[in-house]
C-alpha positions in Angstrom: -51.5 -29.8 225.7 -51.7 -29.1 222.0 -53.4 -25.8 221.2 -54.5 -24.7 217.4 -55.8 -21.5 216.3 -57.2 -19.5 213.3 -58.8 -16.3 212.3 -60.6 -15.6 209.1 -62.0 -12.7 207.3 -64.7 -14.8 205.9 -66.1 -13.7 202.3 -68.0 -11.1 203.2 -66.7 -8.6 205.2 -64.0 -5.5 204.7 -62.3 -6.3 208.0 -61.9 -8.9 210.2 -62.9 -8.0 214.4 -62.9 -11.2 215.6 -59.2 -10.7 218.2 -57.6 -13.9 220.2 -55.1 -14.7 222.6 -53.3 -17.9 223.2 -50.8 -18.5 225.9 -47.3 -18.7 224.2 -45.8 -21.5 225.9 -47.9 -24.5 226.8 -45.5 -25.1 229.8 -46.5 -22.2 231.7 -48.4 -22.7 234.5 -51.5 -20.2 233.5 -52.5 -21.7 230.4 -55.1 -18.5 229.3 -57.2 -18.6 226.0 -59.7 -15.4 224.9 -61.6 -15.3 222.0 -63.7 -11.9 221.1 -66.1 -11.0 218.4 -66.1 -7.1 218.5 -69.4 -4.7 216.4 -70.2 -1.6 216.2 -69.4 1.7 214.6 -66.4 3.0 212.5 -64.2 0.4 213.0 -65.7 0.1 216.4 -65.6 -3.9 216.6 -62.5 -4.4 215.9 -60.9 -1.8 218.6 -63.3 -3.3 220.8 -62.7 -7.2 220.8 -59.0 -6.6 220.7 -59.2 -3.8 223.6 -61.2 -6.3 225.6 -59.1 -9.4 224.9 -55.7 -7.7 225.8 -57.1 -5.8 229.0 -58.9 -9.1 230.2 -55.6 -10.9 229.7 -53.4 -8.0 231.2 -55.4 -8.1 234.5 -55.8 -11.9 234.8 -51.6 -12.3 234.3 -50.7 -9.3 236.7 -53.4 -10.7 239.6 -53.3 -14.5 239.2 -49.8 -15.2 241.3 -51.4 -13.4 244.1 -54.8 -15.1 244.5 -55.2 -18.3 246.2 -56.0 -21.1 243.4 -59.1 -22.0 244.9 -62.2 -22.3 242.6 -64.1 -19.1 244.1 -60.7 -17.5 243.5 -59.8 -18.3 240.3 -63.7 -17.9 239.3 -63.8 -14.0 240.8 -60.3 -13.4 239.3 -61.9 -14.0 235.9 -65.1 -11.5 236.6 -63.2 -8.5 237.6 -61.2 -9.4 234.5 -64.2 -9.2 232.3 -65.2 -5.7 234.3 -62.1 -4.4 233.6 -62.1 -5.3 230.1 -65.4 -3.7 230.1 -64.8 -0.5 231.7 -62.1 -0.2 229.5 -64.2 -0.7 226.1 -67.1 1.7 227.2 -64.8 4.5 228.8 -62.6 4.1 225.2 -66.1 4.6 223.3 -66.8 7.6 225.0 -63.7 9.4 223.4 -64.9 9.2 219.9 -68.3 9.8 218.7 -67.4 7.5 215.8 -66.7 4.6 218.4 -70.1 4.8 220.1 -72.1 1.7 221.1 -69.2 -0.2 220.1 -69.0 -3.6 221.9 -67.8 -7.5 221.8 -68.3 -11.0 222.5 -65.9 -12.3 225.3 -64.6 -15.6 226.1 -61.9 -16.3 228.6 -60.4 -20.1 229.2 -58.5 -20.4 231.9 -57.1 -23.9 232.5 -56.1 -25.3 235.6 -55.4 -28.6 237.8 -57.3 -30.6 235.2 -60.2 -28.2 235.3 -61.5 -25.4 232.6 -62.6 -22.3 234.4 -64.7 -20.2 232.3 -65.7 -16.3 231.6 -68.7 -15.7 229.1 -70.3 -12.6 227.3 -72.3 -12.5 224.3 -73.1 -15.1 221.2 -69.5 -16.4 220.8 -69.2 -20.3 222.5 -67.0 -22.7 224.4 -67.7 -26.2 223.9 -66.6 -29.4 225.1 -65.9 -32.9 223.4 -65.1 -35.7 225.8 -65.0 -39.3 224.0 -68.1 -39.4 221.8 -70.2 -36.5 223.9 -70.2 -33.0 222.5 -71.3 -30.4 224.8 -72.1 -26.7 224.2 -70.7 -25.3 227.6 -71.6 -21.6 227.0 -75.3 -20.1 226.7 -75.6 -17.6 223.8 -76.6 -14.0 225.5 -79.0 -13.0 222.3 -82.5 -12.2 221.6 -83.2 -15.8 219.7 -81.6 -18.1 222.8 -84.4 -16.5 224.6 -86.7 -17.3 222.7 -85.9 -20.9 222.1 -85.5 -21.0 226.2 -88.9 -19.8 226.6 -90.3 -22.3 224.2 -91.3 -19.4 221.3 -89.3 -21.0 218.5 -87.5 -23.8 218.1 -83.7 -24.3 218.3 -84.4 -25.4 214.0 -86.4 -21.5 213.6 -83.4 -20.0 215.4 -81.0 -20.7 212.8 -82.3 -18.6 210.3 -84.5 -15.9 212.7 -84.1 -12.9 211.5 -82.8 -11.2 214.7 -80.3 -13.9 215.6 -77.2 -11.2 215.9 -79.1 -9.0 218.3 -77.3 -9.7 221.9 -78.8 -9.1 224.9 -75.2 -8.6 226.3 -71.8 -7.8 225.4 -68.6 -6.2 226.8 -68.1 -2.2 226.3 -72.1 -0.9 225.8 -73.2 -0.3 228.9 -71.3 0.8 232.4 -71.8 -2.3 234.1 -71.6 -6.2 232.7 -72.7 -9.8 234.3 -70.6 -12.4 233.1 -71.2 -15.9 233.0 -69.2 -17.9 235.1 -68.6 -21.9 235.4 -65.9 -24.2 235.7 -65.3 -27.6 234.1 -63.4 -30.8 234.5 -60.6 -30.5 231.6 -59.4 -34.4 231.6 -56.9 -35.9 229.3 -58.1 -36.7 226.1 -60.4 -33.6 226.5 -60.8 -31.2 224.1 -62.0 -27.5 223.8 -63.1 -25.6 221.5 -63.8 -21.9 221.3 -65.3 -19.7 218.3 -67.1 -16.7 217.3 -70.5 -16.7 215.4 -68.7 -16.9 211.9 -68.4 -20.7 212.6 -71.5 -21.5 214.3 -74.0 -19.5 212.1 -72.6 -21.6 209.3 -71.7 -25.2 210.3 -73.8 -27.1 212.3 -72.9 -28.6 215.7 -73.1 -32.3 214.1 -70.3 -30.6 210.8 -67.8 -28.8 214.1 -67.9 -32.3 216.1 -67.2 -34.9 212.7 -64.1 -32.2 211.4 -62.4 -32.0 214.6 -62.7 -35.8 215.8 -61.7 -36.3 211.7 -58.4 -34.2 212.9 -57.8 -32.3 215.4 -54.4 -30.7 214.1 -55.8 -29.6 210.9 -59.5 -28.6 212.6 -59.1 -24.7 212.7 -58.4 -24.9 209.0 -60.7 -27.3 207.8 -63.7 -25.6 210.0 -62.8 -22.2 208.3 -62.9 -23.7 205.1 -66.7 -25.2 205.8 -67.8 -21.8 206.7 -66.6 -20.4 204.0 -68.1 -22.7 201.4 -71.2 -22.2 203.5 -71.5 -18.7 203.1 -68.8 -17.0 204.6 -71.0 -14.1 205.8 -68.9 -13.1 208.8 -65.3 -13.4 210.3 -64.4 -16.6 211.4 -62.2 -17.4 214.6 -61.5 -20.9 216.0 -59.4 -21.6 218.8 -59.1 -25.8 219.6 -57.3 -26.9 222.7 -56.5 -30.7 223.4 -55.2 -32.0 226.9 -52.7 -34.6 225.6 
């Protein structure tokens, strides 16, 4: 397993509250990867996707040795993670008045046995390139992605709608949360990729694929860059895993 990683603070914001966690030895056993895109408030965003990431992580490495490791296992150990998370974000919101309706995007990677067993909240994505196919494994939770799924716009109109940051859902607003949950054949040769909104809003699916097949060592860096040169209009996170 080789595992690259890379936040940015983009060009046009004052702080950066995109948060990630990597596992720190690729020998491990549970090999965990969480990516968050916090908003909201006073500094609300960044307390928020770092909050979430670290509790989500916490629970996940305290329960996972005493769960069995089958897939309905492994898939629930990763919802109560993102509840946790979630209570932890909302009931931390409630404390300060300037952290109120503070949220964040959640992604949680947990790889396994040759398998990719996913945990999804919000606009940021996991995708998937195996040989020449690139898939998007993640559906965005916003306002737009329903739109283009009910056929009002086009995936081309979403791109520059207007309303394309509002999210339907996203960890820490409300009491309860719904993730999305899936899990994936993770093969050698396989790679992942995870990012926040920074990337995606500026760098087209066709751009992400071409840099990180071009080299995948050097693809958080080079991806940053693009975005940047693009626009740079938010903070930029990109975490790419290969299974070497």
């Amino acid at each position: 397993m080789k595992v690259f990683a890379k936040t940015d603070l983009g060009k046009a914001r004052d702080m950066n509250e995109d948060f990630y966690y990597i596992t720190q030895s690729i020998n491990e056993e549970l090999q965990l990867y969480i990516l968050a895109d916090g908003m909201g408030g006073y500094n609300g965003g960044e307390i928020a996707s770092k909050l979430a990431t670290l509790s989500a992580k916490s629970y996940i490495e305290t329960n996972f040795s005493n769960i069995s490791h089958e897939k309905e296992s492994i898939l629930k150990l990763i919802e109560s993670s993102i509840e946790y998370a979630n209570m932890v974000v909302y009931e931390k919101a409630k404390e300060n008045v300037e952290l109120t309706n503070m949220g964040t995007t959640l992604e949680i990677c947990l790889i396994y046995n040759n398998k990719v067993f996913i945990g999804h909240i919000g606009d940021s994505r996991i995708y998937r390139i195996r040989k020449e196919f690139f898939r998007k494994l993640t559906r965005d939770h916003s306002y737009v992605e329903q739109l283009v799924t009910d056929g009002t716009i086009t995936k081309e109109e979403a791109r520059n709608h207007p309303k394309k940051n509002m999210l339907m859902k996203a960890v820490g607003c409300t009491p309860y949360v719904e993730p999305d949950l899936m899990v994936k054949g993770f093969i050698k040769e396989d790679i992942l990729l995870m990012c926040s909104d920074g990337l995606t809003n500026m760098v087209t699916e066709q751009e992400i694929y071409d840099i990180v097949k071009e080299n995948v060592t050097s693809s958080c860096e080079n991806l940053i860059k693009r975005a940047n040169e693009m626009g740079g209009y938010d903070n930029i996170t990109v975490v790419v895993i290969k299974n070497d």
